[in-house]
N, C-alpha and C positions, 0 to 999 in steps of 0.2 A: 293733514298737517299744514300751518300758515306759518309760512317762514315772514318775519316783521326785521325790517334793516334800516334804523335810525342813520340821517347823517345831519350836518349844517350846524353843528353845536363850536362852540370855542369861546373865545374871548370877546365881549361885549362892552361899551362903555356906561358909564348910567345916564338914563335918558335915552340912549341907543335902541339898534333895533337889529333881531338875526330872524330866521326863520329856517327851523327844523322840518325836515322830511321823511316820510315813514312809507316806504318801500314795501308795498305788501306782494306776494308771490301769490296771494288768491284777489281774485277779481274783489276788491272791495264794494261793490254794489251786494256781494253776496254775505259781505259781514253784517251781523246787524248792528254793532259796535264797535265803532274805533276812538279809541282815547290816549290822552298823553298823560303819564302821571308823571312825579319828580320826586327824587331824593334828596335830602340837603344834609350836608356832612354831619353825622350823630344824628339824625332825626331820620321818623317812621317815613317810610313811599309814601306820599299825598297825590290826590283826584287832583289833577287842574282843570281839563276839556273833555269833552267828550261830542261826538259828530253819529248820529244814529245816521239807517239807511235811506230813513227818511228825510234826510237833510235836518233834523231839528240837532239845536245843537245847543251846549249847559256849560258855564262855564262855573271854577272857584271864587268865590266873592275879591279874592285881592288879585287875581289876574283880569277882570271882566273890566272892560273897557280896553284893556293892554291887550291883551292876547286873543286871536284869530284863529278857530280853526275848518279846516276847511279839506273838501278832499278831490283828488283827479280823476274820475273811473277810467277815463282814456289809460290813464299811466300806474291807475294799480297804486298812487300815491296818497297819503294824508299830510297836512302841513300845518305847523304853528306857529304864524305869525306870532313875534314877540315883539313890540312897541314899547316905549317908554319903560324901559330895562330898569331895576333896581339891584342893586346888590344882593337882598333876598330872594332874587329868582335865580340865585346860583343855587345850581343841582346839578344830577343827571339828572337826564330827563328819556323816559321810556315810551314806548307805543304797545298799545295794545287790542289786542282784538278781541272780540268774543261772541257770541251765537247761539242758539239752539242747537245743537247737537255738532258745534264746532269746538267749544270749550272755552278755555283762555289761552292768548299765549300772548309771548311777550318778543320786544327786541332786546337786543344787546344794551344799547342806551348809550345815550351822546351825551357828554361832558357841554355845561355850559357855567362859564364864568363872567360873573357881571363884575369890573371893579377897573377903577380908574388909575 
């Protein structure tokens, strides 16, 4: 079982910039996927990032150039730089893992709010 603990979400200004952290309880070098996805208020969870074990890593066509993700094996950490904020990047925003014979799981999910 992979306990996943988003934090670093809140209020953003547009243009701005925050950076979410995803806290994993299994050594992340042994995930073979960790990803962020996002909820926006009335609409379906969307794919944003994804960071395999190999370091390659895919973003959504409208966060790619803004958004960063990247991960710490020292600290068991994933993180998503967010750049040049819009208002549309208001969501939650989830972390995710998943594997071979590890499954999927999820975090809780950090509130993020772009708006001026």
């Amino acid at each position: 079982q992979v306990q996943l603990v988003e934090s670093g979400g809140g209020l953003g200004e547009p243009g701005g910039s925050l950076r979410l952290s995803c806290a994993s309880s299994m050594s992340i070098s042994s995930i073979n996927r960790m990803a962020w996805y996002r909820q926006a208020p009335g609409k379906q969870r969307e794919w944003g990032a994804n960071i395999y074990k190999t370091r390659r890593t895919d973003y959504r066509e409208s966060v790619k150039g803004r958004f960063t993700i990247s991960g710490d094996n020292g600290k068991n950490t994933v993180y998503l730089q967010m750049n040049s904020l819009k208002p549309e990047d208001t969501a939650v925003y989830y972390c995710n893992g998943e594997g071979p014979g590890l499954g999927s799981h999820w975090g809780q999910g950090t509130q993020v709010i772009v708006s001026s």
